[in-house]
C-alpha angles and dihedrals in degrees: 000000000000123000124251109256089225084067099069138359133243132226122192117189107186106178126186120247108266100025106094113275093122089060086043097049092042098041109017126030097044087063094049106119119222098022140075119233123202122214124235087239082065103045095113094058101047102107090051084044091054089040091056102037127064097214115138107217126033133178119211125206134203134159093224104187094147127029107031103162088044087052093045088042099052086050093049088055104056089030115022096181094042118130124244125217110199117177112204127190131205114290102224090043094043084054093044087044085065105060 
């Protein structure tokens, strides 16, 4: 039976590659208190997570390169007032970052 969604709240973090969100997922978020994170390895798995775990608060993370909007789209829909966490980088240094 799924929770209510009254019950916890959702954070997405979808970083763009190169600006930083390995360094998050692998530092960072795993030593945050009071929340779950979820790895970017479990992504796939985070509704039935949600649905089996009675946390209150979960960050979700997702390297979201492409497909952006699909990505945004897909939260909104299991959680429409979740928060998104979008980590941005410098223009001129992400495209440098590139080559």
């Amino acid at each position: 039976m799924a929770r209510d969604p009254g019950e916890y709240q959702v954070f997405y973090h979808v970083g763009l590659g190169k600006a930083a969100s390995t360094y998050l997922q692998d530092r960072v978020f795993p030593k945050l208190e009071n929340i779950r994170y979820v790895p970017r390895d479990r992504y796939r798995g985070y509704q039935k997570l949600i649905d089996r775990t009675r946390d209150r608060r979960y960050l979700i993370s997702r390297e979201a390169a492409y497909r952006l909007t699909q990505r945004l789209d897909e939260f909104a829909a299991f959680k429409a007032d979740a928060r998104v966490i979008l980590v941005l980088r410098r223009h001129d240094r992400w495209i440098a970052s590139h080559y």
